[in-house]
PDB file of N, CA, C and O in Angstrom:
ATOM      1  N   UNK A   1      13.162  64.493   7.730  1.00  0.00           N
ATOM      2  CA  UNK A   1      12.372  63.723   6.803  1.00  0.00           C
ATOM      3  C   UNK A   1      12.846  62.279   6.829  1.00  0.00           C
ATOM      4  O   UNK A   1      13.951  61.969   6.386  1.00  0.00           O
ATOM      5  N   UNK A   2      12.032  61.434   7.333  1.00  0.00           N
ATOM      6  CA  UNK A   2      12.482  60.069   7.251  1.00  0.00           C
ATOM      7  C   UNK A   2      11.204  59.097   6.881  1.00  0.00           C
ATOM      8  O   UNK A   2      10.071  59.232   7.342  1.00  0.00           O
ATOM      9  N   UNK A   3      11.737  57.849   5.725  1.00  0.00           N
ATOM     10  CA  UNK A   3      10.847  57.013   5.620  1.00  0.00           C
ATOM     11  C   UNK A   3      11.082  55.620   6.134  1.00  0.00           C
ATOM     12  O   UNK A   3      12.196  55.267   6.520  1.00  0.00           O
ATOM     13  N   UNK A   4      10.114  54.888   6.140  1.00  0.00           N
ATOM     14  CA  UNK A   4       9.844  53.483   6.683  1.00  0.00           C
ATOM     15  C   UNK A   4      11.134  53.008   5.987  1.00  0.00           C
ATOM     16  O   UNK A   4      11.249  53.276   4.791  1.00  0.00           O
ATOM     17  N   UNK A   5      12.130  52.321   6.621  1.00  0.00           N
ATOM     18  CA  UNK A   5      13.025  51.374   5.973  1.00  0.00           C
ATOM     19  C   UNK A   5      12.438  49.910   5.406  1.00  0.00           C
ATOM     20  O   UNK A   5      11.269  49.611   5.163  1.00  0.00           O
ATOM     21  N   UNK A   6      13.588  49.141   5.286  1.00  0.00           N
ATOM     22  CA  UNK A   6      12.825  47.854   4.846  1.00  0.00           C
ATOM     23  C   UNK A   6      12.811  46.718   6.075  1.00  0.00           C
ATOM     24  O   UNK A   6      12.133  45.691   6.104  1.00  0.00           O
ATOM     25  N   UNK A   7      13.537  47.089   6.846  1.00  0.00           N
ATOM     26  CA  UNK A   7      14.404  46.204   8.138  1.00  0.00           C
ATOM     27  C   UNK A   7      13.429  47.107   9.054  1.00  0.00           C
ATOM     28  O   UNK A   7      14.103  47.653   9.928  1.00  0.00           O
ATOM     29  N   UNK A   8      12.250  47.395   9.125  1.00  0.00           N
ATOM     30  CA  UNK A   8      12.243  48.055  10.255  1.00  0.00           C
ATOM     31  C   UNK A   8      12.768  49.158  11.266  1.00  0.00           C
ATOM     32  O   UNK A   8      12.452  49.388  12.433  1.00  0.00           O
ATOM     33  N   UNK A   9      13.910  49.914  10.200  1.00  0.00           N
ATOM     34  CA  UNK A   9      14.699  51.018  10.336  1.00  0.00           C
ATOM     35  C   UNK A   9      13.930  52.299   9.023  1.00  0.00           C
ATOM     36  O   UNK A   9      13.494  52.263   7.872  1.00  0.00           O
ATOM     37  N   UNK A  10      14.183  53.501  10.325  1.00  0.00           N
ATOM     38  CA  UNK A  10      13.710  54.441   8.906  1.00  0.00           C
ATOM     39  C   UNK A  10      14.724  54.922   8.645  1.00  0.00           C
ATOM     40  O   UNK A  10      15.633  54.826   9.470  1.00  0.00           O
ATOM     41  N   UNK A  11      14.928  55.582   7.462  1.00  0.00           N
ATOM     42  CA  UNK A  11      15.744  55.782   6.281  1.00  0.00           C
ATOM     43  C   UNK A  11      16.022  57.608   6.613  1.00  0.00           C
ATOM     44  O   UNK A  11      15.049  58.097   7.187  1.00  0.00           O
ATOM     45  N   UNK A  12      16.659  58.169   6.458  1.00  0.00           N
ATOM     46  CA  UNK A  12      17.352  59.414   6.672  1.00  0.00           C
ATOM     47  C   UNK A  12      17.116  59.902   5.164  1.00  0.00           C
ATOM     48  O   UNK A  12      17.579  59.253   4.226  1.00  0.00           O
ATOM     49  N   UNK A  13      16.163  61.410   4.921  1.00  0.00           N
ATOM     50  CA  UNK A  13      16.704  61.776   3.512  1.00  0.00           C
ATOM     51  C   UNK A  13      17.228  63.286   3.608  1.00  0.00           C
ATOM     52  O   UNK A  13      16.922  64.108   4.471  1.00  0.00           O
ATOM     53  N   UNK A  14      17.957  63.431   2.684  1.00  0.00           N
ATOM     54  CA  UNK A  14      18.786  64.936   2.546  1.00  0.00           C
ATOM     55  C   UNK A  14      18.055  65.005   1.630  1.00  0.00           C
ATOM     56  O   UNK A  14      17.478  64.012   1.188  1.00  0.00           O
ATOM     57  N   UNK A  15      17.884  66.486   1.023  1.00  0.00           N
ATOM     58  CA  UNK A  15      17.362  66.528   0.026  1.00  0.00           C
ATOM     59  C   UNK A  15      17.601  68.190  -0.618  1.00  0.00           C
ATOM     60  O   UNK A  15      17.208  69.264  -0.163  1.00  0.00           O
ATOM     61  N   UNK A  16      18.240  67.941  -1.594  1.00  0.00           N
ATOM     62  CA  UNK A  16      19.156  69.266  -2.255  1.00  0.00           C
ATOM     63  C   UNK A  16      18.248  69.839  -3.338  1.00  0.00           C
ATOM     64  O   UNK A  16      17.433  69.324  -4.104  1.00  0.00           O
ATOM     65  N   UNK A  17      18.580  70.810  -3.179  1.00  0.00           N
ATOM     66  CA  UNK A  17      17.892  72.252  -4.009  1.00  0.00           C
ATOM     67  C   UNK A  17      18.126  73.092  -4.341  1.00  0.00           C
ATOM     68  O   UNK A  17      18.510  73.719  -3.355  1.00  0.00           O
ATOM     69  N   UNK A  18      18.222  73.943  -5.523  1.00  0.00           N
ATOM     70  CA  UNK A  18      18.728  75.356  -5.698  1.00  0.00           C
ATOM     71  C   UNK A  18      17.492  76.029  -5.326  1.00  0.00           C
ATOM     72  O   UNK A  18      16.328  75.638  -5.417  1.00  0.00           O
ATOM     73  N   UNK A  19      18.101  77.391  -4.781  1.00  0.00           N
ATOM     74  CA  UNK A  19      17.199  78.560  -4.262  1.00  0.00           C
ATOM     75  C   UNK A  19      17.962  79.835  -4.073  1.00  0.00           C
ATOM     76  O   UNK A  19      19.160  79.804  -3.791  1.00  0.00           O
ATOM     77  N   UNK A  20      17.559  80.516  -4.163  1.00  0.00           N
ATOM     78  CA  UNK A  20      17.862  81.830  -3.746  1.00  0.00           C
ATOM     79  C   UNK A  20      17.604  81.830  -2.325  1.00  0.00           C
ATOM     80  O   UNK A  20      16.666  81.288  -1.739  1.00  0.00           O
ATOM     81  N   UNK A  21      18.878  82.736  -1.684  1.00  0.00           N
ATOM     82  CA  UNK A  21      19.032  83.158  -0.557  1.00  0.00           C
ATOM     83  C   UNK A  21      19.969  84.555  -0.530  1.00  0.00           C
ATOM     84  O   UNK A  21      21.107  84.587  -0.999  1.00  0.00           O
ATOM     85  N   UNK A  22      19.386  85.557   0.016  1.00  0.00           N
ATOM     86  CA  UNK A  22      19.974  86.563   0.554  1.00  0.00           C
ATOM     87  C   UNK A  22      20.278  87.271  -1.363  1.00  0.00           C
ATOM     88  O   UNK A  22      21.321  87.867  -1.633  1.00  0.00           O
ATOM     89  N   UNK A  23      19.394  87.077  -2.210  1.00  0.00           N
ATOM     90  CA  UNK A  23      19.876  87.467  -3.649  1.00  0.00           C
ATOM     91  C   UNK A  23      21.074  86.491  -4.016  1.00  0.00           C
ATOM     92  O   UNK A  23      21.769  86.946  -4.924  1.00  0.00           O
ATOM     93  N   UNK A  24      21.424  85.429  -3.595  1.00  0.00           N
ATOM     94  CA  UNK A  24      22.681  84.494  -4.325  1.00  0.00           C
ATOM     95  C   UNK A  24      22.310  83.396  -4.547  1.00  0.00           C
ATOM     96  O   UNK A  24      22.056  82.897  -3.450  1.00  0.00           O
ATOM     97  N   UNK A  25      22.085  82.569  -5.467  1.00  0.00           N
ATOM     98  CA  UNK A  25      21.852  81.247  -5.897  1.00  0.00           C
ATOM     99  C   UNK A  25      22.621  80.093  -5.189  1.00  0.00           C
ATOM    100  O   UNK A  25      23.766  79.668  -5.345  1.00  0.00           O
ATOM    101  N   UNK A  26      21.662  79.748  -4.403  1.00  0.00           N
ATOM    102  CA  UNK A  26      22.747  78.622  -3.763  1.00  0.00           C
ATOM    103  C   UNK A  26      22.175  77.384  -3.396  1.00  0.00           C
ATOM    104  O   UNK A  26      20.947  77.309  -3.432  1.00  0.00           O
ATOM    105  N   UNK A  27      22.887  76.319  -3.019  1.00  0.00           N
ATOM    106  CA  UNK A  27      22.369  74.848  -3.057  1.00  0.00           C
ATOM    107  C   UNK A  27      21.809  74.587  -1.601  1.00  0.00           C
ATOM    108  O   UNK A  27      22.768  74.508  -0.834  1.00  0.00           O
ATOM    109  N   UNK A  28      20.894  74.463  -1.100  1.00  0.00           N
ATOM    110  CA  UNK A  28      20.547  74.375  -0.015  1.00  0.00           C
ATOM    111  C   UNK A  28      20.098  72.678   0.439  1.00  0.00           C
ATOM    112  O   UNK A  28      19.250  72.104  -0.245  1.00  0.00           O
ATOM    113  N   UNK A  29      20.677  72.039   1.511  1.00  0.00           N
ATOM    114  CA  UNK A  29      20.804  70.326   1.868  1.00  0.00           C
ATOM    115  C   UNK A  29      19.892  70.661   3.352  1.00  0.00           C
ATOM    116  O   UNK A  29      20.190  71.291   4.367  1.00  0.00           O
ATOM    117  N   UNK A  30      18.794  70.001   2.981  1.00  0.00           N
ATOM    118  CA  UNK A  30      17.517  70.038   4.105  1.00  0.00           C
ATOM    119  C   UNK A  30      17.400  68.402   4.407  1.00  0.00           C
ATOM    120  O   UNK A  30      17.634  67.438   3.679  1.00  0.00           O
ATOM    121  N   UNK A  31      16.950  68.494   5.756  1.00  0.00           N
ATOM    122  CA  UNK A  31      17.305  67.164   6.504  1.00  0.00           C
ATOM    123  C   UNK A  31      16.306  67.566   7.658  1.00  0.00           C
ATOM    124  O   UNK A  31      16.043  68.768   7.700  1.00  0.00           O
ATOM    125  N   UNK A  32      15.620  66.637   8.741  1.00  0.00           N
ATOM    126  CA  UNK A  32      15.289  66.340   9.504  1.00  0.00           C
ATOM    127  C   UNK A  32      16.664  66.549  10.399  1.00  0.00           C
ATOM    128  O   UNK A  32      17.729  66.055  10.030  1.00  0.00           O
ATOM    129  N   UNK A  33      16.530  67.373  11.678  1.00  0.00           N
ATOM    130  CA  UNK A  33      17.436  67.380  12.790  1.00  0.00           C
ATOM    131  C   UNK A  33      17.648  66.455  12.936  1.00  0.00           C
ATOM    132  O   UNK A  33      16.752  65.647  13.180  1.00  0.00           O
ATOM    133  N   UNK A  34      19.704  65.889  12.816  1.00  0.00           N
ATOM    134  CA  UNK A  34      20.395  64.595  13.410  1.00  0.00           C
ATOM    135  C   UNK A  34      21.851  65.162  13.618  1.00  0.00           C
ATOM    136  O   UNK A  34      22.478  65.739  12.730  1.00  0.00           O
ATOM    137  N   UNK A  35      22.256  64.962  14.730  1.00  0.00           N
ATOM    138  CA  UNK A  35      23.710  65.460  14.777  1.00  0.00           C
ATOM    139  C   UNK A  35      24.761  64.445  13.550  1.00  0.00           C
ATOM    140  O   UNK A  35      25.543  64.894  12.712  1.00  0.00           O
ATOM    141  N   UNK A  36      24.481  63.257  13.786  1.00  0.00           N
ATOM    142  CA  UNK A  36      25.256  62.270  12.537  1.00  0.00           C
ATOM    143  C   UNK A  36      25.287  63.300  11.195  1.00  0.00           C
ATOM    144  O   UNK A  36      26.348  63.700  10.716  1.00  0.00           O
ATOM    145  N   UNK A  37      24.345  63.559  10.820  1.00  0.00           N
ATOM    146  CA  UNK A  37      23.851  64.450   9.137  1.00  0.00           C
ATOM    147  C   UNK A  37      24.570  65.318   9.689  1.00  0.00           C
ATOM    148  O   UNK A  37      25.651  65.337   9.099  1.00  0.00           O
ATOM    149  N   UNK A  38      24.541  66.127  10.598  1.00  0.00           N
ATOM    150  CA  UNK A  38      25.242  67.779  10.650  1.00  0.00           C
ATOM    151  C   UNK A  38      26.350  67.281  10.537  1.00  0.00           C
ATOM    152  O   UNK A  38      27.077  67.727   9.650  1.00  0.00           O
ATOM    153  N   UNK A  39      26.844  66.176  11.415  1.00  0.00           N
ATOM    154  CA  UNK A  39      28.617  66.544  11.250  1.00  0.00           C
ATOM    155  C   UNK A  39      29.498  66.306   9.849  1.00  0.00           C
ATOM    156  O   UNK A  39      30.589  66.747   9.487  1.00  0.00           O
ATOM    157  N   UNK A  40      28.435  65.323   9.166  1.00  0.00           N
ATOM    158  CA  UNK A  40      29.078  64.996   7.653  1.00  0.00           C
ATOM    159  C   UNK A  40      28.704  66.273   6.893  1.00  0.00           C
ATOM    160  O   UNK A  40      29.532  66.396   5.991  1.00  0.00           O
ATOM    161  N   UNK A  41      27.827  67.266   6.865  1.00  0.00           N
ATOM    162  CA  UNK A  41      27.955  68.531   6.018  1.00  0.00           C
ATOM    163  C   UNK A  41      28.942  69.412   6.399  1.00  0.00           C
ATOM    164  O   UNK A  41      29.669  69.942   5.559  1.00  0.00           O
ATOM    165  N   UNK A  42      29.097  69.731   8.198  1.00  0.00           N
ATOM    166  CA  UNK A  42      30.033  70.262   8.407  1.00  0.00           C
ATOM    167  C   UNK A  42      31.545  69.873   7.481  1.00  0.00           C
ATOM    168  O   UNK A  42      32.369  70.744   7.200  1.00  0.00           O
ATOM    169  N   UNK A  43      31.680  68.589   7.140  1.00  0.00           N
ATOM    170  CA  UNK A  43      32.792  68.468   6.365  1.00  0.00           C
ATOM    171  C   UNK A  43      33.076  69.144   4.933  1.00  0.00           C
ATOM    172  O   UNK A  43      34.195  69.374   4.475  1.00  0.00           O
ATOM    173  N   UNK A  44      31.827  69.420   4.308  1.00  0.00           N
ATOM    174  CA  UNK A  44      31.823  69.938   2.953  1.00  0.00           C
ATOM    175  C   UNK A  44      32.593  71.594   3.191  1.00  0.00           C
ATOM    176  O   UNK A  44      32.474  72.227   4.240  1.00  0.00           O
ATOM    177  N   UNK A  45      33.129  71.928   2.356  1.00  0.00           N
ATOM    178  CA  UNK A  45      33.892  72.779   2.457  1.00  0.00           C
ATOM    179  C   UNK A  45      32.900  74.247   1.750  1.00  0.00           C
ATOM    180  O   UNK A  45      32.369  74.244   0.640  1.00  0.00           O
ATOM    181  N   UNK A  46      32.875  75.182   2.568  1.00  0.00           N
ATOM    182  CA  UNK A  46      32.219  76.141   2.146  1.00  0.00           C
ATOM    183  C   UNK A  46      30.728  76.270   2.687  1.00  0.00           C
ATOM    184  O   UNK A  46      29.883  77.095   2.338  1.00  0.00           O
ATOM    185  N   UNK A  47      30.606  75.183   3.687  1.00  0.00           N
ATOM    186  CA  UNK A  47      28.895  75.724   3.564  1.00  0.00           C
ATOM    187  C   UNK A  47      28.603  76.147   5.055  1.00  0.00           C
ATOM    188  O   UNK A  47      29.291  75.870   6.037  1.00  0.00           O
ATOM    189  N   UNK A  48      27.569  76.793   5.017  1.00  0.00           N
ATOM    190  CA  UNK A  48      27.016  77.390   5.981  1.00  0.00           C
ATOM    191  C   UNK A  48      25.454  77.054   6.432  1.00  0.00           C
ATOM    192  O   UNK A  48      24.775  76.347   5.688  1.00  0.00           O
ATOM    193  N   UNK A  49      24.936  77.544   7.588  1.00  0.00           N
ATOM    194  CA  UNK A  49      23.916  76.996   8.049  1.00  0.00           C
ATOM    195  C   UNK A  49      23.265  78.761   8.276  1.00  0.00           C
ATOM    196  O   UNK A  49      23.885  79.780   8.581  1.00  0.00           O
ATOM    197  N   UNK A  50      22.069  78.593   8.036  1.00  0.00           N
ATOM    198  CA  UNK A  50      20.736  79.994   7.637  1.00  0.00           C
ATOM    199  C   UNK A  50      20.186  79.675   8.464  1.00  0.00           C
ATOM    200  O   UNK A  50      19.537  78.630   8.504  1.00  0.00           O
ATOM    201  N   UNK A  51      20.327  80.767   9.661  1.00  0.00           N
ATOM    202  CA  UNK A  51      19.451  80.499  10.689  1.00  0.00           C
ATOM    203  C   UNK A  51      17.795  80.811  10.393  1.00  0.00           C
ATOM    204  O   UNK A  51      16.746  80.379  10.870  1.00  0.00           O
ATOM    205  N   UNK A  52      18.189  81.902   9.232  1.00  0.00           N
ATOM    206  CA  UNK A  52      17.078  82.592   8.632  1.00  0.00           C
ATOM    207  C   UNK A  52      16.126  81.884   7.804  1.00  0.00           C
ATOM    208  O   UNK A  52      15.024  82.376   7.562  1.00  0.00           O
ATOM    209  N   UNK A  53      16.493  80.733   7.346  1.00  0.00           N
ATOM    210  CA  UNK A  53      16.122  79.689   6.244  1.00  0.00           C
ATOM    211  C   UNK A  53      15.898  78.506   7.134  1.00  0.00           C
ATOM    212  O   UNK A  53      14.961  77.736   6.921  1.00  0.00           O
ATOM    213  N   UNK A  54      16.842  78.323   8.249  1.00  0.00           N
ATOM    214  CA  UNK A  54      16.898  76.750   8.891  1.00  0.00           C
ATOM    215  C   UNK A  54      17.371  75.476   7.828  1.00  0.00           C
ATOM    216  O   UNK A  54      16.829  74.371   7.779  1.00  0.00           O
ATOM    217  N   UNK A  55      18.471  75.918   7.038  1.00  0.00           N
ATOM    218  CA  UNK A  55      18.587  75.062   6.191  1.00  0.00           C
ATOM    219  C   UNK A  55      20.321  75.324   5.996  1.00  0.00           C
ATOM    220  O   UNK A  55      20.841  76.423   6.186  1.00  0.00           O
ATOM    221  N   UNK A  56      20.978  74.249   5.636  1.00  0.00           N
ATOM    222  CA  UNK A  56      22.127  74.344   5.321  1.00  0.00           C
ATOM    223  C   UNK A  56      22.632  74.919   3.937  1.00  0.00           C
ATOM    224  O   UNK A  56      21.914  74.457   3.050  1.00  0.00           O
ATOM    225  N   UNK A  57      23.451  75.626   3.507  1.00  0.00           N
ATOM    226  CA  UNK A  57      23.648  76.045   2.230  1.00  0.00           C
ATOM    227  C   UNK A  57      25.098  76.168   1.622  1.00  0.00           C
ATOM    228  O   UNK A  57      26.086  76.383   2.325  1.00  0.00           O
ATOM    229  N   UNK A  58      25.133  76.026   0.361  1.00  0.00           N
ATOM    230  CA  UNK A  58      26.549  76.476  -0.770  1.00  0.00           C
ATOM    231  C   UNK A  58      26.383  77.094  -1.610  1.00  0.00           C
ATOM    232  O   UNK A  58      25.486  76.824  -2.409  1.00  0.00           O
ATOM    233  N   UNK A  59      27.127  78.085  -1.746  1.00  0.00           N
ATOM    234  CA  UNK A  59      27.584  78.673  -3.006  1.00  0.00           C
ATOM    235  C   UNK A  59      27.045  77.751  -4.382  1.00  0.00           C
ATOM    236  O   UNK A  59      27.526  76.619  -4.319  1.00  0.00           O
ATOM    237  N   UNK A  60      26.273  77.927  -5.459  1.00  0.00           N
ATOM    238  CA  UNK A  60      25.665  77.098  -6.442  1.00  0.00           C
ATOM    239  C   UNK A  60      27.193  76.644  -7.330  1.00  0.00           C
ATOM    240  O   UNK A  60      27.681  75.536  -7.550  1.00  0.00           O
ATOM    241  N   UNK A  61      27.743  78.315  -7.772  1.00  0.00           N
ATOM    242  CA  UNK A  61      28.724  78.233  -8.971  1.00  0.00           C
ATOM    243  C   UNK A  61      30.106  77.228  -8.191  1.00  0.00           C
ATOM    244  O   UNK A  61      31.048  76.753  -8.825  1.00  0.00           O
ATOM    245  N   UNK A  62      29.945  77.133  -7.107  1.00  0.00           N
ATOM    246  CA  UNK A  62      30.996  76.260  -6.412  1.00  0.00           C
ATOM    247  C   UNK A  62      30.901  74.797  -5.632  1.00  0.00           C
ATOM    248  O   UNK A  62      31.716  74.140  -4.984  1.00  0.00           O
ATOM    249  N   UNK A  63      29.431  74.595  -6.030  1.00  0.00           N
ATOM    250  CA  UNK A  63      28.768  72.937  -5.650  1.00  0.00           C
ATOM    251  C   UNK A  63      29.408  71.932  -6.283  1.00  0.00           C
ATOM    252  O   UNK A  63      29.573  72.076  -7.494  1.00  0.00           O
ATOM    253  N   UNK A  64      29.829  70.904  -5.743  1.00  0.00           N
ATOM    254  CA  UNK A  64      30.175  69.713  -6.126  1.00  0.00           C
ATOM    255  C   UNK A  64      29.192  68.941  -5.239  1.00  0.00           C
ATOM    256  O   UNK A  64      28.878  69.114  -4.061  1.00  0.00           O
ATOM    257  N   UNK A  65      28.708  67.828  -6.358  1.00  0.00           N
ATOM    258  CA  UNK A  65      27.919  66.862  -5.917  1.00  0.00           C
ATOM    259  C   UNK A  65      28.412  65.590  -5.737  1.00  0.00           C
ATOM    260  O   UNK A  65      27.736  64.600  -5.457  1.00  0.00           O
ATOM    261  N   UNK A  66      29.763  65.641  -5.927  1.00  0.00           N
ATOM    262  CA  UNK A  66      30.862  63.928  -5.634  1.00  0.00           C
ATOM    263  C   UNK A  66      30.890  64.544  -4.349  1.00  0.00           C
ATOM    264  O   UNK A  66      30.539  63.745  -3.481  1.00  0.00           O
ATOM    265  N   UNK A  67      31.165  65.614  -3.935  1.00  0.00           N
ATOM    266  CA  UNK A  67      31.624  66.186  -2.805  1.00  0.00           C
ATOM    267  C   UNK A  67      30.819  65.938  -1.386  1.00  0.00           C
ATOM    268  O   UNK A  67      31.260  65.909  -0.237  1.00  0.00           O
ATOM    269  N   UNK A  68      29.169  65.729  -2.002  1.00  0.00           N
ATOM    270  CA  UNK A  68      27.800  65.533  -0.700  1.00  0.00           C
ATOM    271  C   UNK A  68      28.431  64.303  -0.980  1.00  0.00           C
ATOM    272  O   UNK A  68      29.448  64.192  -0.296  1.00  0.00           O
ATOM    273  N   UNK A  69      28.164  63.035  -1.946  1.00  0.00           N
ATOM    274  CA  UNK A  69      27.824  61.489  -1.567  1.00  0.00           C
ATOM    275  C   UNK A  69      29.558  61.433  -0.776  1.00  0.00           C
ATOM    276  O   UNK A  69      29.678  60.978   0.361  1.00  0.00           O
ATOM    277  N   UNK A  70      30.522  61.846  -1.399  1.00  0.00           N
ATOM    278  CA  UNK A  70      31.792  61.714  -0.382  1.00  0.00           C
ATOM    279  C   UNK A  70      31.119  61.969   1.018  1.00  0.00           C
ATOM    280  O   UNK A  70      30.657  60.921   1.469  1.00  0.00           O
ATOM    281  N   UNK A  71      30.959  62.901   1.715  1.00  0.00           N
ATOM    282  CA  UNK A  71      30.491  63.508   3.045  1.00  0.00           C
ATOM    283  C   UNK A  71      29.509  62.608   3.605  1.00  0.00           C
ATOM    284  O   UNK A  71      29.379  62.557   4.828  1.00  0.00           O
ATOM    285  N   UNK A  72      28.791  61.879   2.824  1.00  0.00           N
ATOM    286  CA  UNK A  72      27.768  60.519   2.962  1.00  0.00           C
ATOM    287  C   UNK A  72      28.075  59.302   3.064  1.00  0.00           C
ATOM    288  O   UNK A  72      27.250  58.492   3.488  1.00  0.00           O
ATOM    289  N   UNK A  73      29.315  58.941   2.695  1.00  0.00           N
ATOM    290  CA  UNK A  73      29.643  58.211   2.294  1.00  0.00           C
ATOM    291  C   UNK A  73      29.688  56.853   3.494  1.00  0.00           C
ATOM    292  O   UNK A  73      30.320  57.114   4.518  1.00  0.00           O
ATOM    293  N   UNK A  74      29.079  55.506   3.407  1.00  0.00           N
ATOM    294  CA  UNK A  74      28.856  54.634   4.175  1.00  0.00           C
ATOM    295  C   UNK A  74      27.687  54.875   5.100  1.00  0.00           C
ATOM    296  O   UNK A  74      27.757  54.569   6.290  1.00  0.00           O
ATOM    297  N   UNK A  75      26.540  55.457   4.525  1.00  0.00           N
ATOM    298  CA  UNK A  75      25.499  55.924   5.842  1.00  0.00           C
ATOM    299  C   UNK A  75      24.443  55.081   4.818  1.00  0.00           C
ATOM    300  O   UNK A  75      24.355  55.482   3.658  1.00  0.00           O
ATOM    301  N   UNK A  76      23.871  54.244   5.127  1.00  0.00           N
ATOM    302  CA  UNK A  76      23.240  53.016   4.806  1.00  0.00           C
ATOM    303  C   UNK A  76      21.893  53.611   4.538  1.00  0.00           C
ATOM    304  O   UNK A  76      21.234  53.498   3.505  1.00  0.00           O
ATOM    305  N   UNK A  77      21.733  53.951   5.109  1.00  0.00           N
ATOM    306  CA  UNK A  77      20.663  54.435   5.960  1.00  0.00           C
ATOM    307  C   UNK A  77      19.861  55.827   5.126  1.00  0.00           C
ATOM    308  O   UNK A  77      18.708  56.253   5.195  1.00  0.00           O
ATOM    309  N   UNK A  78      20.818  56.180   4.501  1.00  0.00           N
ATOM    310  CA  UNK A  78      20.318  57.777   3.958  1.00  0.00           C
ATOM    311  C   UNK A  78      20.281  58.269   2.677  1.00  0.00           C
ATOM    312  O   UNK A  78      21.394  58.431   2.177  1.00  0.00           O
ATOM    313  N   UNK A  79      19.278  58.572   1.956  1.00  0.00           N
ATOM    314  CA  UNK A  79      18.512  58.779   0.612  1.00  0.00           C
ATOM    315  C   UNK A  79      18.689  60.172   0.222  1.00  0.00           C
ATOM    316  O   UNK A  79      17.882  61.062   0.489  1.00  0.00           O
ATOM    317  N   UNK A  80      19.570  60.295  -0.299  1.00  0.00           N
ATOM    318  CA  UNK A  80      19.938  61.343  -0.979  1.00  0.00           C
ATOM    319  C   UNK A  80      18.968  62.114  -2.688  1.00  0.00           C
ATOM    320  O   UNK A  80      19.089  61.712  -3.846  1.00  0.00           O
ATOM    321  N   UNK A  81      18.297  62.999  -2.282  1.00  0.00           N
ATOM    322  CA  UNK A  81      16.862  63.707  -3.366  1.00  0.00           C
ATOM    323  C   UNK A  81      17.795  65.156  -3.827  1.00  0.00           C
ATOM    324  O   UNK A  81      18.006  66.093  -3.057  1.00  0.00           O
ATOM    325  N   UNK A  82      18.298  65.072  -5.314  1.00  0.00           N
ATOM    326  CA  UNK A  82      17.862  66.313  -5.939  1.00  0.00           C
ATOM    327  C   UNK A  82      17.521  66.828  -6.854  1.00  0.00           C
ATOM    328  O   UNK A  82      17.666  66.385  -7.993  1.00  0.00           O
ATOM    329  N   UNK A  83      16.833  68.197  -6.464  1.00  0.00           N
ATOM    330  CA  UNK A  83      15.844  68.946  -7.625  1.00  0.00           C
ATOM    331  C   UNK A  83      16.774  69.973  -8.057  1.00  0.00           C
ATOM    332  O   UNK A  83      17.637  70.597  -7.439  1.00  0.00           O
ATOM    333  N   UNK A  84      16.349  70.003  -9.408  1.00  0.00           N
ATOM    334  CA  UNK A  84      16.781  71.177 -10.070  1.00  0.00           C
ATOM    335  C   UNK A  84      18.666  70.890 -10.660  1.00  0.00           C
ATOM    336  O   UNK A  84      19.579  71.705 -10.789  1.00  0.00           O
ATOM    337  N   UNK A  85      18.622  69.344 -10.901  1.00  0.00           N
ATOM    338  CA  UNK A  85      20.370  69.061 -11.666  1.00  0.00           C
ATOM    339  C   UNK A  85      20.383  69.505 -12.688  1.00  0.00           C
ATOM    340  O   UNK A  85      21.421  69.295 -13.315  1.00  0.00           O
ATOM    341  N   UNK A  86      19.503  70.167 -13.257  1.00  0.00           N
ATOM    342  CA  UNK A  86      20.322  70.594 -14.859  1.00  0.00           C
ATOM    343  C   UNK A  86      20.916  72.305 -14.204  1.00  0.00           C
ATOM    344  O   UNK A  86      21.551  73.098 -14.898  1.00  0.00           O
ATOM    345  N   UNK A  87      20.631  72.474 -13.181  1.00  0.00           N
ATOM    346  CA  UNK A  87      21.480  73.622 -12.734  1.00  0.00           C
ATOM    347  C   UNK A  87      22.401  73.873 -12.006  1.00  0.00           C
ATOM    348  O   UNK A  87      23.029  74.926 -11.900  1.00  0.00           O
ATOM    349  N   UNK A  88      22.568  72.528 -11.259  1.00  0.00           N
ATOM    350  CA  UNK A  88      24.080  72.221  -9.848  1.00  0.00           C
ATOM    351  C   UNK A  88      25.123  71.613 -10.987  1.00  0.00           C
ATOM    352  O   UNK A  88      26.252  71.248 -10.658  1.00  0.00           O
TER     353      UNK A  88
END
């Protein structure tokens, strides 16, 4: 998912969600394929990738959200969307 930047660059968005998967409530970080984005989630501790879903995921009761913009952190470029905070 990417939009028109302002510079003539488009903009990278993640975009977080609670959902159920596999019966467990968990935070799922959806992105447009970029190896840059994969390797900064790979840093978050605990999460996994659903081949079944095509979407990256965490544990809900164990989400930290300092924890994504840390893993983001200096990417200019990328718009961070989430739904459903009165429950992460």
């Amino acid at each position: 998912m990417t939009t028109p930047g302002t510079i003539g660059t488009k903009r990278k968005i993640v975009t977080l969600s609670l959902i159920r998967h596999r019966g467990k409530e968990v935070v799922s970080l959806v992105f447009d394929r970029d190896e840059q984005l994969i390797e900064c989630v790979k840093t978050l501790p605990g999460v996994a990738w659903s081949r079944s879903r095509n979407l990256w995921h965490r544990k809900s009761p164990k989400f930290r959200l300092d924890k994504v913009f840390e893993a983001f952190r200096g990417r200019d470029e990328l718009e961070i969307f989430v739904a459903g905070t009165h429950k992460i």
